[in-house]
Each structure stands twice: as C-alpha cells, then as structure tokens.
C-alpha positions as CSV (number, residue, x, y, z in Angstrom):
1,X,-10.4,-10.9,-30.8
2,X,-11.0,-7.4,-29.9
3,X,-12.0,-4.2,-31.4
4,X,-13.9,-0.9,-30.8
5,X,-15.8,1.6,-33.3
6,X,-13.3,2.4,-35.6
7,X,-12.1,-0.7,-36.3
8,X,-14.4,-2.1,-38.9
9,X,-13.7,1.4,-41.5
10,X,-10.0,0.8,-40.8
11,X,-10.2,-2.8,-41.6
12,X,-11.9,-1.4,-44.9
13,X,-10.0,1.7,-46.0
14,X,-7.2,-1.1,-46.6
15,X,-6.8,-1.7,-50.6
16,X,-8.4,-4.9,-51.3
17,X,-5.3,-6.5,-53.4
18,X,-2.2,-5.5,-55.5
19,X,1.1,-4.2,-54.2
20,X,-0.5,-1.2,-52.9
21,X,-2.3,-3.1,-50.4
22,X,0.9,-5.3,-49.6
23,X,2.6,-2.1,-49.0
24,X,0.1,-0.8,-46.8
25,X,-0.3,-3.3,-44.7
26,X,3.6,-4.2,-44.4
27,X,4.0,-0.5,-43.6
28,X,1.1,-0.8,-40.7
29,X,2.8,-3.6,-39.3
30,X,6.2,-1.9,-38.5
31,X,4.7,1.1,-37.5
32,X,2.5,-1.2,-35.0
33,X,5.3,-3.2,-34.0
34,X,7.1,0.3,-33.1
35,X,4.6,1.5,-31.4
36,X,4.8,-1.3,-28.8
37,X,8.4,-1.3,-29.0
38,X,8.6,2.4,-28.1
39,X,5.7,2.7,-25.2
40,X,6.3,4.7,-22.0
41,X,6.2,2.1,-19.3
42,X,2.9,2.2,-17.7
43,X,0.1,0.5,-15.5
44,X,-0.5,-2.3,-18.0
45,X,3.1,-3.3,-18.0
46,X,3.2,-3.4,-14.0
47,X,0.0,-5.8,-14.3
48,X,1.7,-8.1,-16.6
49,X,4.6,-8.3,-14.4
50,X,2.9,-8.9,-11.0
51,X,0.1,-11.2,-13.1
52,X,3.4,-13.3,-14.8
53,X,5.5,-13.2,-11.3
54,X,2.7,-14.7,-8.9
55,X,3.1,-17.3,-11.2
56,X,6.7,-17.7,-10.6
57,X,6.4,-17.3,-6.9
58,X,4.1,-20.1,-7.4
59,X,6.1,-22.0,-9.1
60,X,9.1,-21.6,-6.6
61,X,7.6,-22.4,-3.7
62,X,6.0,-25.4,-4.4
63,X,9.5,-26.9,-6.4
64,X,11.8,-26.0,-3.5
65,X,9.0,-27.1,-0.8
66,X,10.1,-29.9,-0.9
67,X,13.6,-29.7,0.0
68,X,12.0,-28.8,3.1
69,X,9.0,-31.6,3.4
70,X,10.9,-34.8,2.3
71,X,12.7,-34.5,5.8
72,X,9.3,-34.3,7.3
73,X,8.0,-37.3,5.3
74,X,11.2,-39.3,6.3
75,X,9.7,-39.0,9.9
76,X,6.5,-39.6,9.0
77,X,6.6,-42.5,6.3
78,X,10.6,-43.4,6.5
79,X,11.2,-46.9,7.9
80,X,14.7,-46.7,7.9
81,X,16.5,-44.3,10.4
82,X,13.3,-42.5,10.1
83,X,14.4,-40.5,6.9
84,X,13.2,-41.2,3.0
85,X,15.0,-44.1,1.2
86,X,17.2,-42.9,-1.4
87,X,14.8,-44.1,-4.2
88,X,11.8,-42.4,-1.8
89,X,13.9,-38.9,-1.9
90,X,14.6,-39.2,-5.3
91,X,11.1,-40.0,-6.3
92,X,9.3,-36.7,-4.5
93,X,12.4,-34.8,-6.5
94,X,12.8,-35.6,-9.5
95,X,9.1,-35.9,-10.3
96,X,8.6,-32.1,-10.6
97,X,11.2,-31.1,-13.1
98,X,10.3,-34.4,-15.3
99,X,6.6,-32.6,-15.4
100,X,8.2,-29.3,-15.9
101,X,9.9,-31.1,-19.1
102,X,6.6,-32.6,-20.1
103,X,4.7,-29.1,-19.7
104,X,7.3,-26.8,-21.2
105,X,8.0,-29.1,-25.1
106,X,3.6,-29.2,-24.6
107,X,2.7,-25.8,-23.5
108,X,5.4,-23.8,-25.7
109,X,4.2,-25.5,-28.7
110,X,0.5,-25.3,-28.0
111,X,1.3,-21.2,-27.2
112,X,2.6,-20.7,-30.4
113,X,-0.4,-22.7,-32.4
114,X,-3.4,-22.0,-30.2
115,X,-2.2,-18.2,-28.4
116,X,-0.8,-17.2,-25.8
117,X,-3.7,-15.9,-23.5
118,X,-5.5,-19.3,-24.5
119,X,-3.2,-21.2,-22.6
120,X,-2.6,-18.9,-19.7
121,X,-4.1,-20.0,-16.7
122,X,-4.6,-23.5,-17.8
123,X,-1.2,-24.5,-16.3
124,X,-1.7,-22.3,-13.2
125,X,-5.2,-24.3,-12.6
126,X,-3.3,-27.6,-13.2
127,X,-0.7,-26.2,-10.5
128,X,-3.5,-25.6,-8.1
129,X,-5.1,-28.9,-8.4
130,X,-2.2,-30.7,-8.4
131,X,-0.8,-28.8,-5.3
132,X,-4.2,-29.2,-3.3
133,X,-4.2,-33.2,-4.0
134,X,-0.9,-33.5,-2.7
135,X,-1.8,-31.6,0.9
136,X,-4.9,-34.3,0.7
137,X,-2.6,-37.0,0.1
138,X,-3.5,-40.3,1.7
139,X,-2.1,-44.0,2.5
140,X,-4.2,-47.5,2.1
141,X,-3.5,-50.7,2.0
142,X,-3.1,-51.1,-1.8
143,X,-2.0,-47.1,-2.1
144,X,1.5,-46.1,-0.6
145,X,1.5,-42.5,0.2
146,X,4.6,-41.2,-1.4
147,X,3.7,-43.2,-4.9
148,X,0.4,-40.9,-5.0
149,X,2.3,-37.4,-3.8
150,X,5.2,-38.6,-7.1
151,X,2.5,-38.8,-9.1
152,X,0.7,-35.7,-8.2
153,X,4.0,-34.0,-7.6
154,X,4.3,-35.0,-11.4
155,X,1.5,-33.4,-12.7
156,X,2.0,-29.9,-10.8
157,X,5.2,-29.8,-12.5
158,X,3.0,-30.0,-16.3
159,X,1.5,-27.2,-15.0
160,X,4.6,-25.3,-13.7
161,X,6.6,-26.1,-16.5
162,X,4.2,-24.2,-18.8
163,X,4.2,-21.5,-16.7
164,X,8.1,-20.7,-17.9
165,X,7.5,-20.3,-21.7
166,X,3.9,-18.5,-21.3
167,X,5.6,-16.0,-19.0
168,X,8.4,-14.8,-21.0
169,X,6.9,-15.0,-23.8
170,X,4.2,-12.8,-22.7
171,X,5.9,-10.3,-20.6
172,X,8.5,-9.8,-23.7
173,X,6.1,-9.7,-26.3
174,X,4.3,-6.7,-24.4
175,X,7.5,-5.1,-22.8
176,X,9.0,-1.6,-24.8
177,X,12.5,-2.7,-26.2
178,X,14.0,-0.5,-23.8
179,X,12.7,-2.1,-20.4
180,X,12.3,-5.7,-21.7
181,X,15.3,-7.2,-19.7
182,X,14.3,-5.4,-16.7
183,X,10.2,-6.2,-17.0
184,X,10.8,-9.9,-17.7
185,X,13.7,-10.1,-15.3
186,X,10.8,-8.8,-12.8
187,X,8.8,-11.5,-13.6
188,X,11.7,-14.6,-13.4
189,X,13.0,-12.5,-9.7
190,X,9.8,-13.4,-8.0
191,X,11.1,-17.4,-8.1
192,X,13.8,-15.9,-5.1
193,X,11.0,-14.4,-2.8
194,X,8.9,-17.9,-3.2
195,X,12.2,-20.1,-2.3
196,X,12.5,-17.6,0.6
197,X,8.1,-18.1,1.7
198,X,8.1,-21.7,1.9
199,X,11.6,-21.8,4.2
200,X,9.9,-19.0,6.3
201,X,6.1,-20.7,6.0
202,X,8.4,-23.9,7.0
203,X,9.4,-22.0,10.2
204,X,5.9,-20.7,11.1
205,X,4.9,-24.0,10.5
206,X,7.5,-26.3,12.5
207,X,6.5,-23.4,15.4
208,X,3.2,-23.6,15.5
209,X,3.5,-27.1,16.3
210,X,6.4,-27.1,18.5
211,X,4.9,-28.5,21.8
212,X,2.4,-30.8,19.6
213,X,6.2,-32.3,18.5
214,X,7.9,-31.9,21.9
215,X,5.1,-34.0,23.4
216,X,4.3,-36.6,20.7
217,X,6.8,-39.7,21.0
218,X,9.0,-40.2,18.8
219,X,8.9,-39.9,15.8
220,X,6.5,-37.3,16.0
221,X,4.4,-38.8,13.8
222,X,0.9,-37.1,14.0
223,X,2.3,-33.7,14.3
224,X,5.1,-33.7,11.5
225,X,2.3,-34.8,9.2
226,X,0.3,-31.9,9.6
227,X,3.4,-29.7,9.7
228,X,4.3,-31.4,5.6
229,X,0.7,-31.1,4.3
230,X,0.7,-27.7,5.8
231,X,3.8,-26.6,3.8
232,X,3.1,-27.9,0.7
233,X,-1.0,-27.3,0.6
234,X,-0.6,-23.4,1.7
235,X,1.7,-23.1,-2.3
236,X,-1.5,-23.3,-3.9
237,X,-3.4,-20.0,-2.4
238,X,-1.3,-17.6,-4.7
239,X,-2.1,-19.4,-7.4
240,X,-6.0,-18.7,-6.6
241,X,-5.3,-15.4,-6.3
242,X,-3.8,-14.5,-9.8
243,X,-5.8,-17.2,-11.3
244,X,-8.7,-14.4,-12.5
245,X,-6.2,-11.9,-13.7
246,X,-4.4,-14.9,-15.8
247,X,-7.6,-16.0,-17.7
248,X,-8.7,-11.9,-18.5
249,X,-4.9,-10.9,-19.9
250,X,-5.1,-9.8,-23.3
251,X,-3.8,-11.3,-26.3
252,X,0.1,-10.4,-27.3
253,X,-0.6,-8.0,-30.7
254,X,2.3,-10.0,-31.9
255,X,0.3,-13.2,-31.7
256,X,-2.3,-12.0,-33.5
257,X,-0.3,-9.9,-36.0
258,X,2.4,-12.5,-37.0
259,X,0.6,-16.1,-36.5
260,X,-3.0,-15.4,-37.1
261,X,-1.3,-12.6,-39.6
262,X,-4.6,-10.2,-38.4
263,X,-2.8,-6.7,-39.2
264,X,-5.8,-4.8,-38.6
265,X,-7.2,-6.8,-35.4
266,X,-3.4,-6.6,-33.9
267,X,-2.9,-2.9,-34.5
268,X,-6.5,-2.1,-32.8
269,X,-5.6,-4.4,-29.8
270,X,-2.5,-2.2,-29.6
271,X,-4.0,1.1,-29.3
272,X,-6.5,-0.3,-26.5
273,X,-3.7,-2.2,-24.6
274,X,-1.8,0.8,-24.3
275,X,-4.3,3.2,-24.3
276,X,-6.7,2.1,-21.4
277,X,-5.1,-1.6,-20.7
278,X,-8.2,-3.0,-21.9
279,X,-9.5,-5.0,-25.0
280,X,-13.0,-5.3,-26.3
281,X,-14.3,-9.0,-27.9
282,X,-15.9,-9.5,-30.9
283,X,-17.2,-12.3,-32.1
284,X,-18.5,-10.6,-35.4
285,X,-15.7,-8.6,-36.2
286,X,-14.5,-10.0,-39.6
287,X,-10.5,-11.7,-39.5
288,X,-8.5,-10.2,-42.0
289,X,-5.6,-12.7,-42.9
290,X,-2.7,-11.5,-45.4
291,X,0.0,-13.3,-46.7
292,X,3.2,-13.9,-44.4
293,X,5.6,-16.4,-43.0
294,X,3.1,-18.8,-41.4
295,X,4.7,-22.3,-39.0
296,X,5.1,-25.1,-40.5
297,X,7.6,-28.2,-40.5
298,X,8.9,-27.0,-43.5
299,X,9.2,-23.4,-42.3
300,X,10.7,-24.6,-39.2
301,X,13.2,-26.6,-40.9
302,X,14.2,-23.7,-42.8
303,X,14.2,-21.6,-40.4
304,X,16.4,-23.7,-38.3
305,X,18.5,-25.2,-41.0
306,X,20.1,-22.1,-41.1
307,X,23.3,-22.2,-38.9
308,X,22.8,-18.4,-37.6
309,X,19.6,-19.5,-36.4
310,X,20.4,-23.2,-35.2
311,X,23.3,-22.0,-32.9
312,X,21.0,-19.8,-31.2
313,X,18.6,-22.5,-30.2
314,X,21.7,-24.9,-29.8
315,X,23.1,-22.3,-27.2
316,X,20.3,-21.2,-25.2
317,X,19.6,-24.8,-24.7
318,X,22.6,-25.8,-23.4
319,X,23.3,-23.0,-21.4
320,X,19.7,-23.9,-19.4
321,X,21.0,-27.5,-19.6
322,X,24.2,-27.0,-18.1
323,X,23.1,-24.3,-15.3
324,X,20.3,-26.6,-14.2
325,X,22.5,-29.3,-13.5
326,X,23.8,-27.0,-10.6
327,X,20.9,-25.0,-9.6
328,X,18.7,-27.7,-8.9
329,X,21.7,-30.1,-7.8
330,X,22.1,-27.5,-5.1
331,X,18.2,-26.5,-4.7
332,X,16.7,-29.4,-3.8
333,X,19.6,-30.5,-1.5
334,X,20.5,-27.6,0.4
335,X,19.6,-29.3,3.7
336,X,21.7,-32.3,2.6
337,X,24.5,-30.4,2.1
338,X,24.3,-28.1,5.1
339,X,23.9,-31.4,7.3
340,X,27.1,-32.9,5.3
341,X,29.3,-30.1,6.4
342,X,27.5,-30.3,10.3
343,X,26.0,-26.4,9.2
344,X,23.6,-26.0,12.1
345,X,22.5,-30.2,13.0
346,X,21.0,-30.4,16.0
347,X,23.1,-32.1,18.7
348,X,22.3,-34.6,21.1
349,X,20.0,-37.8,21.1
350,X,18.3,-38.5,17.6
351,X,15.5,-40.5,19.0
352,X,14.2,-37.6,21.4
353,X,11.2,-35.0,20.1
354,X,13.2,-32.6,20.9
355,X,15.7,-33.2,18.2
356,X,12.9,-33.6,15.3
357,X,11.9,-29.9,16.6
358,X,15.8,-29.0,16.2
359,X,16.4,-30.6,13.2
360,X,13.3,-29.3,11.0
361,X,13.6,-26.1,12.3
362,X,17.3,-26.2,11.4
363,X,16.5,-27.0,8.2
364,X,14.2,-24.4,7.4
365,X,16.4,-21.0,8.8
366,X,19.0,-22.3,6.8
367,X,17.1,-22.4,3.4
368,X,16.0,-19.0,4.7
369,X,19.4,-17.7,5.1
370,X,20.8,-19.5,1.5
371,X,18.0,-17.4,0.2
372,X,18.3,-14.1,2.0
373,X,22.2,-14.3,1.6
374,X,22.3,-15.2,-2.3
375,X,19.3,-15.9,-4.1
376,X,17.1,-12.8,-3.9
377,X,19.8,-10.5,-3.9
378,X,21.2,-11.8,-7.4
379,X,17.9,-11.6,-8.8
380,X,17.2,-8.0,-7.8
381,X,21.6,-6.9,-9.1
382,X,20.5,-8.6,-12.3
383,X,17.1,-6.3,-13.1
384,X,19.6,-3.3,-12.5
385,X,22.0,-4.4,-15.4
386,X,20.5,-6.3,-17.6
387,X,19.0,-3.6,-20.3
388,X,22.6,-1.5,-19.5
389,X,25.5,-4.0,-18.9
390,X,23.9,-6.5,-21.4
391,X,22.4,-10.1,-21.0
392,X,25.5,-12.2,-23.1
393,X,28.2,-10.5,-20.7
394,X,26.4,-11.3,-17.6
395,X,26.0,-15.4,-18.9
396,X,29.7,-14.9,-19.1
397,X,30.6,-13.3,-15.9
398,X,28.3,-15.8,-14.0
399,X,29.6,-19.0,-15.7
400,X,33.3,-18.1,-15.4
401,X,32.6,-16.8,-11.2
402,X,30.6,-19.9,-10.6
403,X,33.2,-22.3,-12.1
404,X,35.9,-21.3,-9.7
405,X,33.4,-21.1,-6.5
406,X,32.7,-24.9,-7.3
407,X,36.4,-25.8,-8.2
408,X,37.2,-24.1,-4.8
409,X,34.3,-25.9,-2.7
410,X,35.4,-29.1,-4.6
411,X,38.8,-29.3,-4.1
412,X,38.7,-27.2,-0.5
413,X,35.9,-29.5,1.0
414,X,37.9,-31.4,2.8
415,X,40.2,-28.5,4.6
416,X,37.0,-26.2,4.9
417,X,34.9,-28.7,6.8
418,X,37.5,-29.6,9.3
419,X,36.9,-26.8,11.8
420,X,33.9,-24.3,12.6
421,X,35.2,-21.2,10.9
422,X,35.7,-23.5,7.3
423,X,32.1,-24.3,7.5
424,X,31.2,-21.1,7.8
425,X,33.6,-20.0,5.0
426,X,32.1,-23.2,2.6
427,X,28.2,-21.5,3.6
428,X,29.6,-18.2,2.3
429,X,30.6,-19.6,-0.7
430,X,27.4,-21.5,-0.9
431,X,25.7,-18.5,-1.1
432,X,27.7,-16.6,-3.7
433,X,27.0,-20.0,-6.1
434,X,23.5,-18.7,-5.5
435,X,24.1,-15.3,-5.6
436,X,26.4,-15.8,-9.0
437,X,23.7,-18.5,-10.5
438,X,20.8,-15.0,-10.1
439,X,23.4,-12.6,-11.2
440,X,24.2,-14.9,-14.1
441,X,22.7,-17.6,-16.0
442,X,20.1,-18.4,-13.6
443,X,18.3,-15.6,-15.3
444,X,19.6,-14.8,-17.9
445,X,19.0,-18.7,-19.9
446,X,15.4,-17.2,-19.0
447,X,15.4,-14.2,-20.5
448,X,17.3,-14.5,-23.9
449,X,14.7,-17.4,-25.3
450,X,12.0,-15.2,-25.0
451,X,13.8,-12.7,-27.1
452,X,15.7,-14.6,-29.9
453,X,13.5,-16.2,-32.1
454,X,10.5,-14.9,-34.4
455,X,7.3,-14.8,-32.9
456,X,5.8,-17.7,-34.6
457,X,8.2,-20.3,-32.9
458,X,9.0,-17.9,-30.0
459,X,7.2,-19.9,-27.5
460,X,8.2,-22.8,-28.7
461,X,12.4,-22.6,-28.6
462,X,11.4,-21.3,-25.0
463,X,9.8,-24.5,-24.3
464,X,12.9,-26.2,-25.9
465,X,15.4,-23.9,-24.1
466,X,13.8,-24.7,-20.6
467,X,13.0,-28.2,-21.4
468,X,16.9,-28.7,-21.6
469,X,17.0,-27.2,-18.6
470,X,15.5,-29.7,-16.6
471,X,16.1,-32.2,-18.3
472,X,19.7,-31.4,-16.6
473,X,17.9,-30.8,-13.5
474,X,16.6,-34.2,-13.6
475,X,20.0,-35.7,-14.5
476,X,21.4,-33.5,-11.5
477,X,18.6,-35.3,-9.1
478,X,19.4,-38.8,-10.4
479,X,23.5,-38.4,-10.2
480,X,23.0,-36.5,-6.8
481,X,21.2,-39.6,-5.6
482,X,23.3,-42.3,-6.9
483,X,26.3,-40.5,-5.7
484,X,26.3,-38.9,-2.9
485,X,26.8,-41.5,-0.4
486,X,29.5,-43.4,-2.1
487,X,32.5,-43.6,0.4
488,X,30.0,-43.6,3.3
489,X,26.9,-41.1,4.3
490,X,27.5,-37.4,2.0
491,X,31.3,-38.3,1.5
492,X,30.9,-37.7,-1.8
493,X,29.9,-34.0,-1.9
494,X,32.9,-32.4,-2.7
495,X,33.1,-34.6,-6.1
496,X,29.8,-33.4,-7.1
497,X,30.8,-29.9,-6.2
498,X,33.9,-31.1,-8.8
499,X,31.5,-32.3,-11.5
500,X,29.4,-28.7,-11.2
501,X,32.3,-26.8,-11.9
502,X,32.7,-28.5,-14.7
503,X,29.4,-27.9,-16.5
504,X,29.6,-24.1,-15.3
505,X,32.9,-24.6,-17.5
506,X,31.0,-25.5,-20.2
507,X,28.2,-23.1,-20.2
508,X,31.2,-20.2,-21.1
509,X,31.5,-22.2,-24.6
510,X,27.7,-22.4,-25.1
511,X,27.3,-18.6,-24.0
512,X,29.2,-17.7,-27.2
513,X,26.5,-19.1,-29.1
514,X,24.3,-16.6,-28.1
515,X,23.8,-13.1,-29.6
516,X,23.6,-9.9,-27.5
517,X,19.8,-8.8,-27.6
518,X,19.6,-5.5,-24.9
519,X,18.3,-2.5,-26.7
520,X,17.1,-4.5,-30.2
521,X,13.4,-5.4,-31.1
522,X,12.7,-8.6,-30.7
523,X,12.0,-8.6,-34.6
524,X,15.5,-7.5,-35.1
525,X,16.8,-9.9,-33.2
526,X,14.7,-13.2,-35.1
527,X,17.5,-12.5,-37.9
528,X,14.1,-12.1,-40.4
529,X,14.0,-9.1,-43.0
530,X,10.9,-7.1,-41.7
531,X,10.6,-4.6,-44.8
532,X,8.1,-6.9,-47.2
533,X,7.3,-9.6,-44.5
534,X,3.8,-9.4,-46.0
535,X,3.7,-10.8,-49.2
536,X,0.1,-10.9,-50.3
537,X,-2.7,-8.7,-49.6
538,X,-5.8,-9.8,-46.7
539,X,-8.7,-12.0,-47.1
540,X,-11.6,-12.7,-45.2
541,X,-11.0,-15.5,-43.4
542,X,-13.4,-18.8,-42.8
C-alpha cells in the first residue's frame, strides 16, 4: 500500500458516515478515475509497456521455439526416419498451450482476488525455471527425454499463460483512454519480434555449429543436441532481465480503488504514479474500506446473468477460440507446411550431414521470413489504427480477409503447389494469413478483454477469453496431428487450410457480440452506473 505525508489528513478530512461522506467519496472516485483516464502519456507509461512486452517477447519465443527444435529433437531422439513420432511432435506441442490454459483460468482469477502486482513476476519466474530445466533436460534408463521436456514444457506454459491476463490487465488499467489501444497493443506486438529472435537465434545457432554437423556422422547427433538446448535455454535470459522491474511495478489504482474499495489509498497512489512514477509503502497507514460492489458468486452471477453482459464474455471468448485454432494451427507447423509444399527442402541425399545443415537451416530463414513478411508488420499497422479506426471493425476486417485467404489456399492447394512460381504465390499468401491474423483478431481478441468488463472480474474474463483461446489452440495441435498425413505424408494440408477458413467464418458472427470500446473509459465500457457506486461510507479495516 502506498502513501506520502498528506495522506493520512486526507484520509481524515473525509466525513466519517452519512450521505455526505458517501457523496464525497463517490465524487473522489470519478474524479480519480479521470484523472488516470485523462493523463499525458509519459515515462511511467513507456515502463509499463517495455516491463509488460519483455514478457510477451518471452512468451513468444519460447512457444514458437519449438517449431524450430522438434526438428532438431527428431534427429537427436527420433527412431523413425530420424524425425519425432507423431505422438512425440504432438506431445512437445501441445503441452504449452494446455499450461497456458491452466495458468490463464488460475492466474486471472488469483489477479482479481489477491492484485495484480502480487502476481506479477510469479509467472515470469515460473517461465524462467521451467525454460532453464528444459535446456538441462536429460535421458536415463527409467526417464525418456522428451516425457521430461512435455512435462517441463507444461509448466512454462502456467507461467506464460498468466503472463496474458496480468499484462493487459495492467497496461489498460494504467493507460489514459485515449492511448489504451495503442499502449496495450505495444505490449501484445512484442510476441512478433520474439517469433522473429528464436528463427534468427535458430540461424546463429545452426551456424555456429555448421562444421561440428558437417563432420559428425549422421545423424549429427552430438552437435544438433547442443544446437536444441541452445535454442530453447537462451528464451529464458529476457525473462531475467525484466524480472526486477516485474516484482517493483506498482499497484493498478483501480485494484486498490474498486476491489480493496481503498478510495483514499487509490487516489494517493495515483498522484505518485503519475507524478514521479513511484509509490511509497506503508505498512501503518490505516485501510479505509467503503461500501461498493465487492466479487462474489452471487455478484458474478448477476453480473453475468445479464445478457448485455454475458454476450460480451460469450464473444470475446469465441472469437480467441476460433482465431487460435488458426494461429497456432499455422504457428507451430510452419516448417511442416513449407516442407509440404517443397518451400526451400534441401535436396539431395537425406542420410548425409550435409543435408541436416540444409534442412535446419532451411527451417529457420523460413520462420524468419513468415515473420519479417507478415507477423511483425501486422502487429505494428494494428498500433496505428486501433484507438482511430476502432478495435470491433478491425476483428471484422481480419475475420472476413482471413476467411477467403484460407478458402483460396484450401481449394487452390493443389494447382498452387504444382509448379515453382504457385509455391511461391501459396508463401505469399501464407504470409498475408499472418499479416491479416496481426492486423485482425490476433490482437485485437487481446486487447478488448482487458477493456470490457468491470474491474473486479476484469482479470478474470481475460483469463476466460484467452483460456478459450488455447483451448482452440490445443484442439488445432491435436486435429493438425491426427490429420495431416491422412492420404499419405502432408496430403492433407489443403483440408485443414479448408477447416481454418471455416472458423475465421465464424469468428465474423462472434465479433458482433462485442461492443466497440476505442475512446470510452474502461468504467464506461463495464455497462455499471458509476454516479453512487459507493454506497456506504469507509471504515477502518481489520
């Protein structure tokens, strides 16, 4: 809790009880709430952004990693054609976004009961162990290798997963109404740059031990296990570095002011936050508590019962759901599809070194270019529209553009792999899917949750939101499995490109579930009356 000098008189120049002190207080709060709402964008505002976004760089790199490793594992622990089993695959896949489903229902709710800046840079120290135990990964005789990188593979994604709904929640609840898009936009953009660091910290990688490969018989065992434990160890150091600055961030004034319903403490931390950046603790200071909407299961199902309320949770759910089933599908099997379609495979003998180098190298300059060519650009088109064109029209636009680039890459696979030029033309499409996911739904299922609920299950209906999310990722990873060979080895590519077009189809519906929130306070937006949200006067709590 923080306060400074003043505090303590201005905690008791409040009426002690009646209407006048309800009034008072409910009149503090809105000017408060306006006063964060309507702040020039400043120093403090950068630092949550680059604080929130090394987390999401984080958080990137070590999910999409491992698009990149699992071929590297196939050589290293694969005993069939030197490449993962399907099951093996599946496993080091889908184990992440399962976590991220764990963390994000866990961490959202424990935000909104415990606070925010309690939980920040818990999940970032789960990500770093989990990340380091990976790299340090082992094989024994009653211990298979890949069983203990699923299970720790599991755990970073707890950790990541909590990372989504602590993020927003904190970069909106601090952002003026003006810049919110843009500053949490910021934050969700720097997933594109981490996607790009681990294909590039691939390449360095696969380099640095090209004549260890080239010499080593095949399969290049010794070598290409360095190489994996490389890639995937090197995702923690970030989180290291923004570990300190996650554990000293300040407390949201919204946290304090609307679930531990401190007027006093929250309009204090306001003028220091904005003022100087900084907060002062407390122990002492007495907690002043008044009367207001407090979470409960009762309040929740009220709040929820309502249908204006419901089909905003209902829609920014399945909107997550139904763009995960895509993003991911496509994420974590870029270098299965660009070795479907013959997109830059090595030629010559597959049992030589010199292939392995080829192929992993391969591998990683195309994730590079798929990230280059669509996914940091539609990131960086979304933070210039977002607080001006609107967050519900660019859902639309992306959903509708995305459905007819997979109907097209569906229903055109055949003709567009059949000659050199149609693979290039089915990459270029590839990377306006990513390009129209970024500039779309990709970021905008992000944003919108951490605007359209009421601060006391804010974090929470984030959780919800991205837990739909990948729990469509996971689906995505299972069916992409199970499917993809049927008809012989990646025949089946152009169906799943089918069955993505039709959840991009509908994501439109679900879109029209959610309300426009660009230029409203995130008060205004909960659908709550704000004039006498405080109903009782404060007391000293216990």
């Amino acid at each position: 809790m923080a306060t400074n000098p003043e505090q303590h008189s201005s905690q008791e120049s409040y009426p002690e009880k009646g209407p006048t002190a309800v009034a008072v207080l409910d009149e503090r709060r809105r000017v408060a709430l306006a006063e964060i709402d309507n702040a020039p964008f400043s120093w403090f505002h950068v630092k949550v952004c680059l604080v929130a976004g090394v987390g999401f760089f984080t958080d990137a790199y070590d999910i999409f990693a491992i698009n990149i490793a699992a071929t590297m594992l196939g050589y290293v622990y694969g005993h069939t054609n030197n490449q993962l089993s399907t099951n093996q695959s599946l496993g080091v896949k889908v184990a992440t976004p399962v976590g991220n489903l764990v963390g994000q229902l866990l961490f959202g709710w424990l935000a909104d009961i415990l606070g925010r800046k309690r939980m920040y840079g818990v999940e970032l120290m789960i990500m770093i162990v989990a990340t380091f135990g990976q790299a340090l990964a082992g094989q024994a005789p009653a211990v298979n290798i890949l069983a203990v990188i699923i299970v720790w593979r599991f755990i970073m994604g707890i950790g990541i997963g909590g990372d989504y709904p602590l993020s927003a929640i904190i970069s909106s609840e601090f952002a003026a109404t003006r810049s919110r898009g843009r500053l949490m936009t910021a934050v969700f953009a720097a997933q594109g740059w981490g996607q790009f660091s681990a294909a590039l910290v691939g390449i360095i990688v696969v380099e640095a031990y090209k004549d260890a490969i080239l010499e080593a018989p095949f399969p290049c065992v010794y070598p290409v296990d360095h190489t994996w434990r490389l890639l995937i160890g090197l995702g923690c150091v970030p989180g290291v570095i923004a570990l300190y600055f996650r554990l000293t961030i300040p407390e949201t004034p919204r946290f304090t002011m609307d679930i531990e319903r401190n007027v006093a403490q929250a309009t204090a931390d306001i003028e220091n936050v904005l003022t100087s950046g900084k907060y002062v603790v407390d122990e002492d200071a007495p907690v002043l508590r008044v009367k207001a909407p407090k979470a409960t299961r009762a309040d929740f199902t009220a709040y929820f019962g309502q249908w204006k309320n419901m089909k905003i949770l209902i829609g920014t759910a399945y909107s997550w759901f139904a763009l995960d089933i895509a993003f991911y599908g496509l994420g974590l099997n870029s270098s299965i599809i660009l070795t479907a379609i013959n997109f830059g495979s090595p030629t010559g003998n597959k049992t030589t070194s010199l292939y392995v180098y080829e192929n992993l190298y391969n591998i990683c300059v195309g994730n590079l270019i798929l990230s280059v060519a669509g996914l940091i650009p539609g990131y960086w088109v979304s933070f210039l529209f977002i607080d001006s064109w609107g967050r519900k029209p660019i859902q639309l636009m992306g959903f509708t553009i995305l459905t007819v680039l997979f109907v097209i890459m569906g229903f055109a696979y055949d003709k567009l792999n059949a000659t050199t030029s149609g693979r290039g033309a089915f990459v270029f499409l590839y990377c306006l899917t990513n390009f129209f996911q970024n500039f779309g739904p990709n970021t905008t299922t992000f944003v919108i949750p951490g605007e359209a609920f009421p601060t006391r299950y804010r974090s929470t209906a984030h959780g919800i939101s991205a837990a739909s999310g990948k729990l469509g990722a996971v689906i995505s990873q299972v069916g992409f499995a199970r499917l993809v060979n049927i008809g012989g080895t990646n025949k089946f590519v152009k169906h799943i490109m089918e069955i993505f077009a039709l959840f991009m189809l509908t994501g439109i519906f679900s879109t029209l579930l959610i309300p426009e929130t660009k230029q409203r306070t995130l008060e205004d937006i909960s659908n709550e009356e704000q004039e006498g949200y405080i109903k009782g006067a404060p007391v000293v709590a216990s």
